[in-house]
KEVO-711192 format. One line per field, with one value per residue: chain; x negated, y, z of N, C-alpha, C in turn; residue in three letters. Coordinates in steps of 0.02 Angstrom, whole numbers. Layout:
N
chain A/...
n_x X/...
n_y Y/...
n_z Z/...
ca_x X/...
ca_y Y/...
ca_z Z/...
c_x X/...
c_y Y/...
c_z Z/...
res ala/...
***
This chain:
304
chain A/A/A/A/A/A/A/A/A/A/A/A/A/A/A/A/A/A/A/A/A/A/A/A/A/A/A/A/A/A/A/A/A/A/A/A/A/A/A/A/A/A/A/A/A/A/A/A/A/A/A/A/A/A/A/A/A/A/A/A/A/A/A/A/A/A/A/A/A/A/A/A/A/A/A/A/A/A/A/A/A/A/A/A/A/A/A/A/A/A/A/A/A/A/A/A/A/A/A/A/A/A/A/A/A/A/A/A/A/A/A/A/A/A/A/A/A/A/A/A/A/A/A/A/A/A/A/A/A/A/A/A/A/A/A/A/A/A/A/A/A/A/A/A/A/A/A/A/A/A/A/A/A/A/A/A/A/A/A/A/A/A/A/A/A/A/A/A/A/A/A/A/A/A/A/A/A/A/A/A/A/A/A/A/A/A/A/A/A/A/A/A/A/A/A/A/A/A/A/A/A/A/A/A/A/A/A/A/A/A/A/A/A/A/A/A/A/A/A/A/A/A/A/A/A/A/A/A/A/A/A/A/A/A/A/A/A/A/A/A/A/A/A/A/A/A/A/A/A/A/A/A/A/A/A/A/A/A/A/A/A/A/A/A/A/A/A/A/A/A/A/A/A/A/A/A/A/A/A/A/A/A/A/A/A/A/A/A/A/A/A/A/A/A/A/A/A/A/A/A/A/A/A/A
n_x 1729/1733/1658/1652/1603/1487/1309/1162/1076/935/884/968/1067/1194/1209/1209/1240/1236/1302/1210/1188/1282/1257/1248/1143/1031/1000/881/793/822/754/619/608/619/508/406/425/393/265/165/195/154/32/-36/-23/-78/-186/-215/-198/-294/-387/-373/-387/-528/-586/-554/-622/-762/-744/-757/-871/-968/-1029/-958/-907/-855/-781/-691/-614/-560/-516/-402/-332/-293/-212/-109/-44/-30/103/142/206/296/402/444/517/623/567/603/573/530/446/343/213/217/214/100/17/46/26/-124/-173/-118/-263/-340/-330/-378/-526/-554/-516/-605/-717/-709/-701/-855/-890/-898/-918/-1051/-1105/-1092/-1151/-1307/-1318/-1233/-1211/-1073/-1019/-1117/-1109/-989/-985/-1088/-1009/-881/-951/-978/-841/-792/-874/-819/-707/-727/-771/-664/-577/-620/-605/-472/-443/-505/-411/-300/-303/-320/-324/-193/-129/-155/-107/45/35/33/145/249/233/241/375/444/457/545/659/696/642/697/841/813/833/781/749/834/822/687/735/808/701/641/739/732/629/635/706/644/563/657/684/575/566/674/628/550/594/685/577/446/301/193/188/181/280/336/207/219/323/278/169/236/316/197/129/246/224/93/157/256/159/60/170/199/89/82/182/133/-20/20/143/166/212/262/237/118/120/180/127/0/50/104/-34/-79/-12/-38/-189/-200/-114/-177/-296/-261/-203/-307/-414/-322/-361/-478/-484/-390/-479/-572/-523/-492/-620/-654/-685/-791/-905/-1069/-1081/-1048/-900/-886/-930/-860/-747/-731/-778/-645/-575/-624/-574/-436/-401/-418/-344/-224/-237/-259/-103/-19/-66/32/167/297/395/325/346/470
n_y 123/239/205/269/341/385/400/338/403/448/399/379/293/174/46/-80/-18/32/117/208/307/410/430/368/221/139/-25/-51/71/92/-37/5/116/62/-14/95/149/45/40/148/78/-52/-51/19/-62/-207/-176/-125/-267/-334/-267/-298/-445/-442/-378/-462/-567/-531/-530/-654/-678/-596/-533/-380/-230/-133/-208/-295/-161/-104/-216/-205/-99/-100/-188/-150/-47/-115/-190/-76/-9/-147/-141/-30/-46/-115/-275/-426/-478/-601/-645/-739/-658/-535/-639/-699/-560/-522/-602/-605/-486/-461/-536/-472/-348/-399/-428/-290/-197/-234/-213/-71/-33/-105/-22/105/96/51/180/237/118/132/211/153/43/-38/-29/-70/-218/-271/-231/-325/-451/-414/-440/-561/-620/-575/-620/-737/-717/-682/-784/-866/-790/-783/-923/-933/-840/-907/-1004/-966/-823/-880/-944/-997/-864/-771/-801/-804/-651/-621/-663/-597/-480/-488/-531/-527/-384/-257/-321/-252/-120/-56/-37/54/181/299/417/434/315/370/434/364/312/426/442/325/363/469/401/315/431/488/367/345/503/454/377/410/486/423/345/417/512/435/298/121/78/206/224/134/149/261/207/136/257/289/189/186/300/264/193/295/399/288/276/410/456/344/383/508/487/407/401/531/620/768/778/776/875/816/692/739/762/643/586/672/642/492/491/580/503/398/383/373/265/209/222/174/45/17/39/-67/-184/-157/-203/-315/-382/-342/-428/-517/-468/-390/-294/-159/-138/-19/51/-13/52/191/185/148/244/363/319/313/439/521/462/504/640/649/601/693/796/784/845/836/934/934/800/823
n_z -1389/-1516/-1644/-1810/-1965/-1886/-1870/-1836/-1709/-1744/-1836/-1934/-2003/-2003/-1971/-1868/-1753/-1592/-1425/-1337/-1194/-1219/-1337/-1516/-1579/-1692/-1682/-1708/-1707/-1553/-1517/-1561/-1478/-1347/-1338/-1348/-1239/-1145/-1163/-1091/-933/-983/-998/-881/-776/-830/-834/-709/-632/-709/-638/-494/-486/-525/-412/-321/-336/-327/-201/-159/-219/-159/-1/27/87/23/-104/-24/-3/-109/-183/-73/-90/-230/-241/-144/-266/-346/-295/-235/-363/-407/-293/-322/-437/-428/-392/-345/-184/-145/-263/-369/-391/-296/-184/-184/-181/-74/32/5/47/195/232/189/259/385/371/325/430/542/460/466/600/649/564/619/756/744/742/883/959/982/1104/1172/1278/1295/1177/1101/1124/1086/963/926/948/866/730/712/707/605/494/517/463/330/271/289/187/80/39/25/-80/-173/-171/-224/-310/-456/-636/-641/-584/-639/-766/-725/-718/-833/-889/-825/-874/-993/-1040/-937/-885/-965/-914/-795/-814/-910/-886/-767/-657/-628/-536/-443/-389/-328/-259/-162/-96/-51/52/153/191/289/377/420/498/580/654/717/778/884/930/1027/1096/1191/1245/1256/1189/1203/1220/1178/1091/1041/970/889/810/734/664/539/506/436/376/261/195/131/37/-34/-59/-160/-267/-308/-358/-468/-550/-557/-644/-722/-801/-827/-734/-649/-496/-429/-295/-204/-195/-137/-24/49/49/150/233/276/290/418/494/503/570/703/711/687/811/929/865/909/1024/1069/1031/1135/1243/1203/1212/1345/1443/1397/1372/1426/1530/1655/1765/1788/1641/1556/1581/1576/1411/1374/1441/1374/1244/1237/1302/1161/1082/1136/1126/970/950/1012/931/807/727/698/612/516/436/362
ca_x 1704/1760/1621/1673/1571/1442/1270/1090/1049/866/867/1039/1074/1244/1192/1207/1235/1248/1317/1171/1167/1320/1246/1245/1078/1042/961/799/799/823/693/558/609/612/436/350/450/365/194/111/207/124/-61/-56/-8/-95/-246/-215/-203/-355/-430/-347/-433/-609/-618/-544/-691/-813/-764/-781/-960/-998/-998/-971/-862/-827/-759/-642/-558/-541/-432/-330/-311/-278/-159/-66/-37/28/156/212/263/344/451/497/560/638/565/621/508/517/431/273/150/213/215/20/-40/56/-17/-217/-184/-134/-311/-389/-328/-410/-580/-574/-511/-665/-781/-714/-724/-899/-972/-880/-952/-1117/-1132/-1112/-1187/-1351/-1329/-1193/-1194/-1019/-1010/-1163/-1089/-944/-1002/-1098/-951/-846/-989/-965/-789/-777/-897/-771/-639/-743/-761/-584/-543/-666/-585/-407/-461/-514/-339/-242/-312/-350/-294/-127/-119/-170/-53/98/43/47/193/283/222/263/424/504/461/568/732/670/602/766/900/799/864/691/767/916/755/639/796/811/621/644/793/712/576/659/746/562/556/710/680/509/599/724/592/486/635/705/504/393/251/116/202/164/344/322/159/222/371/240/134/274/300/112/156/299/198/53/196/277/96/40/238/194/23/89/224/91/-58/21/209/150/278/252/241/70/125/224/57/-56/79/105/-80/-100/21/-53/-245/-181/-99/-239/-355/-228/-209/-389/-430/-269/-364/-530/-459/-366/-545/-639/-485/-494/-680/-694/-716/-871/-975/-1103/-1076/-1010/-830/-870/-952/-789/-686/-759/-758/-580/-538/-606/-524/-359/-401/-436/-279/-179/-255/-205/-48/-30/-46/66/200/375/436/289/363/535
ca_y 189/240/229/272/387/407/384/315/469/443/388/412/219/182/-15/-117/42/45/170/226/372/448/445/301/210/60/-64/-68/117/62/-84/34/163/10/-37/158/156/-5/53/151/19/-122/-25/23/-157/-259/-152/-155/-337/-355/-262/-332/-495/-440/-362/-518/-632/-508/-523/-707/-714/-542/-475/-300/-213/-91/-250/-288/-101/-100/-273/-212/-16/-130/-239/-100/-16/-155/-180/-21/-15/-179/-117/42/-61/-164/-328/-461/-485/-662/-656/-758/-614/-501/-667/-676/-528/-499/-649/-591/-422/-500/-575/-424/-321/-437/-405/-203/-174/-268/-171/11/-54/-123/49/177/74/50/241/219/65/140/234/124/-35/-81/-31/-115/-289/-276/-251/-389/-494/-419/-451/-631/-639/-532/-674/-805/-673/-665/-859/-881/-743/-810/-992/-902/-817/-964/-1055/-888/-779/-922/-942/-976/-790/-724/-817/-764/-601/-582/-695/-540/-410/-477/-561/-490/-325/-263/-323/-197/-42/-48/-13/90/252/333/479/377/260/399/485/306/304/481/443/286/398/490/379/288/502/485/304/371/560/430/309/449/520/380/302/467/483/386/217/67/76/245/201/72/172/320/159/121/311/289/131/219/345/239/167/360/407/259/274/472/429/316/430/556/462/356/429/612/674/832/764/804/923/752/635/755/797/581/567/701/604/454/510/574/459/325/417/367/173/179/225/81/-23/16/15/-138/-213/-148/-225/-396/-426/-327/-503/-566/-435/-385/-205/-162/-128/66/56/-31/85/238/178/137/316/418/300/315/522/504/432/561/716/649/588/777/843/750/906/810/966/926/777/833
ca_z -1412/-1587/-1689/-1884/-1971/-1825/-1904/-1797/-1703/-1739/-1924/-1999/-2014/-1995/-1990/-1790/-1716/-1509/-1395/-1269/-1171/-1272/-1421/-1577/-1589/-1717/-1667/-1758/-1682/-1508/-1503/-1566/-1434/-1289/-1364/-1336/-1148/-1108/-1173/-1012/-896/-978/-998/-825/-731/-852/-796/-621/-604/-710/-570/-423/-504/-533/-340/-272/-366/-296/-122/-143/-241/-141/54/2/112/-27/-126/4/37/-161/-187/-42/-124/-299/-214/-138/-305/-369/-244/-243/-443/-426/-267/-346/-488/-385/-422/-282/-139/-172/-341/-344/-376/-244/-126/-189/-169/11/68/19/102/268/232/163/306/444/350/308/510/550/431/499/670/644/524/671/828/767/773/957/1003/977/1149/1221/1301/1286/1093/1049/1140/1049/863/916/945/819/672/710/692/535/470/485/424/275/249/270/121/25/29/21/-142/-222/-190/-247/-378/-494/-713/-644/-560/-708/-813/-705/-716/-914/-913/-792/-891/-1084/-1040/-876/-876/-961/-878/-751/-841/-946/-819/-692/-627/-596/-491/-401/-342/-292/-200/-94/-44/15/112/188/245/344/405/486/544/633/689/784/852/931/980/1072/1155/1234/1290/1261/1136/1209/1239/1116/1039/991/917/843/762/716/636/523/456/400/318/207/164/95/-14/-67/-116/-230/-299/-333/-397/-527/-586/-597/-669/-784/-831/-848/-702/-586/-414/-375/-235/-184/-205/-89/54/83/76/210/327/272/314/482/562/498/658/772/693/703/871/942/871/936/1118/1065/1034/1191/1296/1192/1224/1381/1475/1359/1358/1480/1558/1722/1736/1766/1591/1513/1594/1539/1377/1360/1465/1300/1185/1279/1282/1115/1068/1194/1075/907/960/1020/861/786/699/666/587/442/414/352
c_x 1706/1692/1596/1649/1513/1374/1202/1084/961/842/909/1076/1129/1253/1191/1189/1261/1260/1267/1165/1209/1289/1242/1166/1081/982/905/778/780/765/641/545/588/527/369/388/400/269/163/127/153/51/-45/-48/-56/-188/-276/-239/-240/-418/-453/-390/-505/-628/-593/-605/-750/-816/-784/-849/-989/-977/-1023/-904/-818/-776/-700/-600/-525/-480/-397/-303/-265/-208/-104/-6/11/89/179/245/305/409/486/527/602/633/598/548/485/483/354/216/175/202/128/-15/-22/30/-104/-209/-170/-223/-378/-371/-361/-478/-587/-565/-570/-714/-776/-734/-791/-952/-955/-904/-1014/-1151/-1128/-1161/-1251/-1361/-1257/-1182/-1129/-992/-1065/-1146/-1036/-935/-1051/-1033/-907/-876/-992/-908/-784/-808/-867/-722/-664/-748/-695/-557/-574/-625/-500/-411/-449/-435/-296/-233/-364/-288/-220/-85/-116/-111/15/94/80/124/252/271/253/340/464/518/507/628/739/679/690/826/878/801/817/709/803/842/703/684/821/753/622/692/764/648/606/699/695/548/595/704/632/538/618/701/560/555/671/636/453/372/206/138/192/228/332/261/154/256/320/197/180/298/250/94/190/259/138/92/223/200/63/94/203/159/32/119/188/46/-43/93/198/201/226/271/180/56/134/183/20/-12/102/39/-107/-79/-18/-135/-230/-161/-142/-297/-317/-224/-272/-420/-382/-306/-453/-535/-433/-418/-577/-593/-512/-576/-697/-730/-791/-927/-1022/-1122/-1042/-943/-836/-887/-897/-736/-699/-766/-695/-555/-550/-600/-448/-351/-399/-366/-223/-192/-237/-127/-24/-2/0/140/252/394/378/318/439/539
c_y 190/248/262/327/417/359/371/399/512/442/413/347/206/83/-21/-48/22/95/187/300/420/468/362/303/159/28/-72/-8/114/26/-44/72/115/-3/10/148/109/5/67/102/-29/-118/-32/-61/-200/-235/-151/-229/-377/-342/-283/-391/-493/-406/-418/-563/-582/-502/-579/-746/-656/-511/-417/-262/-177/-134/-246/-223/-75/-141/-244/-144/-46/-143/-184/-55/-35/-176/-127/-1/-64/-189/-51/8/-103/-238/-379/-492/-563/-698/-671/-704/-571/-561/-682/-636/-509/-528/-657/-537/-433/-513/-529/-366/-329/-403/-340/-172/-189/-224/-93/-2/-38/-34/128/155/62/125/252/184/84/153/201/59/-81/-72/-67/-195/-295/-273/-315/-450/-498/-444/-551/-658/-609/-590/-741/-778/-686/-727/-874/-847/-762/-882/-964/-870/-870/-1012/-1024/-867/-827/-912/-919/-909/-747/-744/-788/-692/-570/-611/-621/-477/-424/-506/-537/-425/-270/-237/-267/-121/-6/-1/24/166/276/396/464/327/305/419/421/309/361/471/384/318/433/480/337/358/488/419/341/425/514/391/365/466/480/327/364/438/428/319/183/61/136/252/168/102/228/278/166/176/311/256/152/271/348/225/218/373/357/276/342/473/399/375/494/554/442/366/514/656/729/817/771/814/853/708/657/746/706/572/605/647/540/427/524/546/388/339/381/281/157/183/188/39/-46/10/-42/-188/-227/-197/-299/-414/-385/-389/-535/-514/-416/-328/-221/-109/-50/79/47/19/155/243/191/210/358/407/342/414/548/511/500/625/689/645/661/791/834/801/851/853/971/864/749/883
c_z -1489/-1621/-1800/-1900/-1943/-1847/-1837/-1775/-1723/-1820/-1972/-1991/-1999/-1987/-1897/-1754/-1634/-1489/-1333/-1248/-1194/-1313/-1456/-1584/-1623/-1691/-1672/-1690/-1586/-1487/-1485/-1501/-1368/-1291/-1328/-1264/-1120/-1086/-1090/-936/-887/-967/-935/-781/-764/-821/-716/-602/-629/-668/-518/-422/-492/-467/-325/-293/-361/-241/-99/-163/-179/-35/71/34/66/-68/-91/12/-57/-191/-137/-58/-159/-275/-195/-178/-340/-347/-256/-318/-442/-389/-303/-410/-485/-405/-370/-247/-152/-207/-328/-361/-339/-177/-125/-164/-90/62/66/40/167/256/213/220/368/427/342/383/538/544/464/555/684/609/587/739/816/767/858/980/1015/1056/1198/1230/1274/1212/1046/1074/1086/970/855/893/886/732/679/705/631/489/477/456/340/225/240/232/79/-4/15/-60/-206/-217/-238/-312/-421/-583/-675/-611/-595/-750/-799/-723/-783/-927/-869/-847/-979/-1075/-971/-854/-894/-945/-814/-745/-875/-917/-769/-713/-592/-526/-432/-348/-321/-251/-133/-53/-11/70/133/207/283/363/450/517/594/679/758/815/902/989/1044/1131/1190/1287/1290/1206/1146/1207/1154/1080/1009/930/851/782/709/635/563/456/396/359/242/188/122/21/-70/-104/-163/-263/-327/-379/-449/-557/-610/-668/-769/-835/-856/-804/-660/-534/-390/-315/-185/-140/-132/-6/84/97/126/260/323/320/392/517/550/538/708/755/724/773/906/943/883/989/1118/1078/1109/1256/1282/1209/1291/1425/1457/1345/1433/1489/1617/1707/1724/1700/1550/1516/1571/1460/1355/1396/1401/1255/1195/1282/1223/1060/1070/1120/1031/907/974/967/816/772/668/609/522/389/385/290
res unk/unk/unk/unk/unk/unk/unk/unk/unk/unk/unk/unk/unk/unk/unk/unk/unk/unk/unk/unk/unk/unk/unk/unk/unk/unk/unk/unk/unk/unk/unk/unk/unk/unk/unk/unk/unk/unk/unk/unk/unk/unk/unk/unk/unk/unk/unk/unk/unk/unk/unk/unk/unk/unk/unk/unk/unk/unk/unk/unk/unk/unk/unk/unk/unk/unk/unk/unk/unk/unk/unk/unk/unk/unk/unk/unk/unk/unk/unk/unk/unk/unk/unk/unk/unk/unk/unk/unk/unk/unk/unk/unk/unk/unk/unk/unk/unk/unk/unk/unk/unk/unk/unk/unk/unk/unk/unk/unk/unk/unk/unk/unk/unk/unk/unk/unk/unk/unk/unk/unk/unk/unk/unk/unk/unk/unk/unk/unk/unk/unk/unk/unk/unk/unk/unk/unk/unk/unk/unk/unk/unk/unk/unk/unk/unk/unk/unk/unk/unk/unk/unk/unk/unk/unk/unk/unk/unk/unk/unk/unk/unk/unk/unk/unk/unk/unk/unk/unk/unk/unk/unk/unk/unk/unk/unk/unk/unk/unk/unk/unk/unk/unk/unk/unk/unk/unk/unk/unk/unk/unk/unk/unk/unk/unk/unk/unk/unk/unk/unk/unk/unk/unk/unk/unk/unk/unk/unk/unk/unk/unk/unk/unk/unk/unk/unk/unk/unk/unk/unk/unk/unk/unk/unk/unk/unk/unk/unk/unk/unk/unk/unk/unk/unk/unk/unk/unk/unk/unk/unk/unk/unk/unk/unk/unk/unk/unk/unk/unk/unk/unk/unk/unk/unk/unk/unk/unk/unk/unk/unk/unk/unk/unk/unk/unk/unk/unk/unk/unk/unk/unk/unk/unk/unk/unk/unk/unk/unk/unk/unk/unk/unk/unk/unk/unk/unk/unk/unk/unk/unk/unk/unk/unk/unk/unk/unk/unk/unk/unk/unk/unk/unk/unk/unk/unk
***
């Protein structure tokens, strides 16, 4: 590219001039500009994952359910900036924090379980056996995240982190095609839409594959709304509209997760508790009805 005569577009400077973007930039010029790009990147992450930190060392001095549903929000957040920038899954703080949300997921399923069945149990046998049961497993869930913590999110978690954020970041931020990479996550959403139509119409809605596939949507759409959320929050974009219409689907089909896995429950301990089967079964009939009506509602042509 001929550059003779072709002055810094920014300063004038006619000194280590580069060609970016069809236009001449010098160097100095450049840096500075790389410098203000990096800025709300580095604020936001370095903030996050001072977060992510200070709820994980409160779930292990603290059992505060709130604690727990916060590291695994945090955690979330963080994940989804360092997929949309495509970091590699590989990379020891996404293999960190994927491995305390397994761990922080066990414990927050637990706690909903446990704060939506003891509004039952009051007047039902087989929901007050079962938050028994389950309040004693959540209590080794909680020991085992506690001791999981302490191996994990220690100095050297922290250190990686800053060492990602002042030195790799970046190689990242640099080269990314912000539009080109939101225009993939939409097309891999509806492409988990089309997965589930296909799944339903070859097994129906109700069966556990379609569930599963439906599951999956609900997943990707946790991921589209933190992704939106940043780009709103912290870049200054107009996706808003974007932000609310994943956390609708998101909110909705987290009724239908949640009730799965409250029948999932009443199945796994129907054996150890002490009700008679018509009691169990009655139960599990207006889970399973339960289920039937959300699943129902369930509007494909919203999520297109």
């Amino acid at each position: 590219m001929e550059k003779e005569n072709q002055p810094c577009s920014i300063c004038g400077s006619s000194v280590s001039l580069l060609y970016v973007h069809e236009k001449w930039i010098c160097h100095e010029c450049l840096q500075i500009t790389c410098e203000k790009l990096m800025i709300p990147w580095k604020t936001s992450l370095e903030l996050l994952l001072k977060n992510y930190a200070d709820a994980c060392i409160r779930c292990r001095t603290e059992d505060d359910p709130e604690a727990v549903h916060l590291a695994r929000v945090t955690g979330r957040k963080i994940r989804a900036i360092l997929d949309f920038l495509g970091v590699p899954k590989m990379h020891e703080l996404l293999l960190v924090i994927k491995k305390m949300h397994h761990s922080f997921n066990k414990v927050r399923e637990a706690n909903v379980l446990l704060e939506e069945m003891k509004k039952e149990s009051e007047t039902n046998k087989v929901y007050k056996e079962i938050v028994t049961l389950v309040a004693k497993k959540r209590k080794k869930l909680q020991n085992a995240l506690e001791k999981e913590i302490s191996s994990l999110i220690n100095e050297s978690f922290i250190k990686n982190g800053q060492i990602f954020i002042h030195q790799e970041l970046a190689s990242y931020i640099l080269p990314l095609e912000k539009e080109k990479v939101i225009g993939e996550y939409e097309k891999h959403f509806l492409r988990q839409v089309e997965v589930y139509e296909q799944t339903v119409e070859e097994n129906g809605k109700f069966t556990a594959n379609s569930i599963k596939a439906l599951h999956s949507v609900r997943i990707h759409s946790k991921s589209m709304r933190y992704m939106y959320h940043f780009l709103n929050e912290t870049l200054g974009e107009k996706y808003q509209d974007k932000e609310a219409y994943y956390e609708s689907i998101q909110n909705q089909f987290g009724d239908i997760n949640d009730v799965q896995d409250w029948l999932f429950q009443v199945k796994t301990y129907e054996r150890k508790i002490h009700a008679t089967k018509n009691e169990v079964e009655h139960v599990k009939k207006n889970l399973k009805a339960r289920l039937h009506h959300l699943i129902e509602k369930v509007d494909l042509s919203q999520l297109r």
